[in-house]
Wavefront OBJ file of the C-alpha trace (Angstrom):
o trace
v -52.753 -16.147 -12.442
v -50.952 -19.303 -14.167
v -47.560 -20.373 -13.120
v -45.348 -18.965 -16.094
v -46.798 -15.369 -14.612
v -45.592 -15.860 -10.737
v -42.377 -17.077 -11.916
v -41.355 -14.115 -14.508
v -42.742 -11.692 -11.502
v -40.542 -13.433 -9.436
v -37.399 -13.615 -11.777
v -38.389 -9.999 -12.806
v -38.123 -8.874 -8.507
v -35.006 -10.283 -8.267
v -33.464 -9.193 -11.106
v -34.264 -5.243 -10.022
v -32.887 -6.367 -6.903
v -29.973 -7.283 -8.056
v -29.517 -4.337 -10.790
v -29.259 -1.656 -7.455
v -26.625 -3.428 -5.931
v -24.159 -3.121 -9.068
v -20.855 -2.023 -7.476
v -19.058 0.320 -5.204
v -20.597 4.067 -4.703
v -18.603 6.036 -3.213
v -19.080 9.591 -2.045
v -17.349 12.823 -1.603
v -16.781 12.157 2.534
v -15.499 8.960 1.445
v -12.353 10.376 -1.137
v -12.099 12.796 1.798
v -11.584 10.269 4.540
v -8.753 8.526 2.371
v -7.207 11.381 1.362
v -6.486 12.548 4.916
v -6.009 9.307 5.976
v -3.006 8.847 3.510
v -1.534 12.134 4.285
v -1.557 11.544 7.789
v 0.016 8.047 7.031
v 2.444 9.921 5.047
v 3.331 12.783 7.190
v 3.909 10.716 10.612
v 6.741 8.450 8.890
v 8.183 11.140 7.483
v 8.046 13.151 10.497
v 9.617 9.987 12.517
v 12.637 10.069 10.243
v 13.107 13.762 9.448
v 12.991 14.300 13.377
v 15.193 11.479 14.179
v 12.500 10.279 16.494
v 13.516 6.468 16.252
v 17.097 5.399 16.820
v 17.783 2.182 15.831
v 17.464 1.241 12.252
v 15.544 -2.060 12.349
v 13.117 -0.429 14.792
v 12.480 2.232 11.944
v 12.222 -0.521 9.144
v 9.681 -1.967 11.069
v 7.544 1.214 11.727
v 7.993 2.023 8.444
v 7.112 -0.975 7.092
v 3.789 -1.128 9.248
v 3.120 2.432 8.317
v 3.495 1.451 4.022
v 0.875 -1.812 4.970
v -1.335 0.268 6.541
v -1.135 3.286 3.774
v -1.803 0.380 1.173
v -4.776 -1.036 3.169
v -6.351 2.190 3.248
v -5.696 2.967 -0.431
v -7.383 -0.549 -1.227
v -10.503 0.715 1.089
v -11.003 4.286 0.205
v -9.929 4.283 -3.183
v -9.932 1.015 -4.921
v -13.345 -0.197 -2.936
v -12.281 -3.078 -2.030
v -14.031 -4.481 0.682
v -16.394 -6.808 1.388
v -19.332 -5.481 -0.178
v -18.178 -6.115 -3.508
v -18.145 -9.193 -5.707
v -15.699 -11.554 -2.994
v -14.097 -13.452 -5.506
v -12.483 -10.328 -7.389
v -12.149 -8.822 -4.325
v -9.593 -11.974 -3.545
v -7.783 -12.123 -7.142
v -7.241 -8.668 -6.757
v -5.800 -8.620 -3.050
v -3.925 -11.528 -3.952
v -2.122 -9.901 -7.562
v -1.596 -6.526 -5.010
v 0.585 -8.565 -2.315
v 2.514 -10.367 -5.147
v 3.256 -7.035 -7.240
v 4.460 -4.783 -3.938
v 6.413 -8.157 -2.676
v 7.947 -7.996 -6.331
v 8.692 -4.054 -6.527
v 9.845 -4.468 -2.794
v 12.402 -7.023 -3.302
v 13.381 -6.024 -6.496
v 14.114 -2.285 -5.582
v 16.163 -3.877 -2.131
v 18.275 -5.931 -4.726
v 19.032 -3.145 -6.517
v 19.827 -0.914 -3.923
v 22.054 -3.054 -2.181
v 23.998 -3.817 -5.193
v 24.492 -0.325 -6.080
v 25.704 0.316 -2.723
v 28.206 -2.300 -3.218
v 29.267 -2.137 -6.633
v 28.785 1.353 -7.009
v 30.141 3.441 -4.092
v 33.886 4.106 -3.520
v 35.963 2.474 -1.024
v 37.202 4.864 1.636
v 40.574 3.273 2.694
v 42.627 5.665 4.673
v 46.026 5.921 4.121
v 48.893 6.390 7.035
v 50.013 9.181 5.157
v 46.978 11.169 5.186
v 46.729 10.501 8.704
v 49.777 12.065 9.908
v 50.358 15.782 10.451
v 53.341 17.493 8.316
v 56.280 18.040 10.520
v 57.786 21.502 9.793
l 1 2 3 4 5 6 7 8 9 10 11 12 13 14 15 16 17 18 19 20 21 22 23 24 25 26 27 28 29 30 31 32 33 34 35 36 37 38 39 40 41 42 43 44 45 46 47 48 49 50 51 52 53 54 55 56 57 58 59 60 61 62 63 64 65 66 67 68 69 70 71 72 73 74 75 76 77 78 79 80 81 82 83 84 85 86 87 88 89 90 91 92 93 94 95 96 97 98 99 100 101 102 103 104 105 106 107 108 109 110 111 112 113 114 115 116 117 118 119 120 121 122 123 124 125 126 127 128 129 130 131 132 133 134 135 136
């Protein structure tokens, strides 16, 4: 067996290798699991609110907020198989362009909202006339 013959084997093994290990495969359990996973991360928020479980309103920012990073990790997982099984440099790039676009829609839709709020809504100044009962 010459050298040219070991080396083509050898390129030939690793390419089959290689060729079985092309990308994500994902099965049926797996949609499952996210699927359940992101109603239950969408029911419990919604649930905390609806219920007024939490009082204050920074306390429910900040549950909320850890609830939507959670929901988005688990749509990255289940859904987008990203993890690190998969190529690790796309894996980054695309981590990395989802943190910048939700920053982006985040902060854009809380400058919008706030100045609707103030630009938008009507000013409720009381009068002293309204105030006071009619004397008969």
């Amino acid at each position: 067996m010459s050298a040219h013959d070991i080396h083509a084997g050898g390129a030939h093994d690793a390419h089959d290798d290689h060729h079985h290990d092309v990308g994500p495969h994902s099965t049926f359990s797996g949609y499952m699991t996210g699927f359940i996973l992101s109603v239950i991360l969408t029911a419990i928020p919604f649930w905390l609110i609806m219920a007024k479980v939490i009082e204050g309103r920074t306390t429910a920012v900040l549950v909320l907020g850890a609830f939507a990073i959670v929901q988005i990790l688990v749509h990255m997982y289940y859904f987008l198989h990203m993890n690190s099984k998969v190529e690790a440099g796309w894996t980054l790039l695309s981590t990395i362009f989802t943190v910048v676009f939700v920053v982006i829609a985040l902060s854009g839709t809380l400058w919008v909202m706030f100045h609707m709020n103030a630009n938008m809504m009507p000013h409720h100044e009381v009068s002293p006339a309204a105030t006071t009962t009619p004397q008969p």
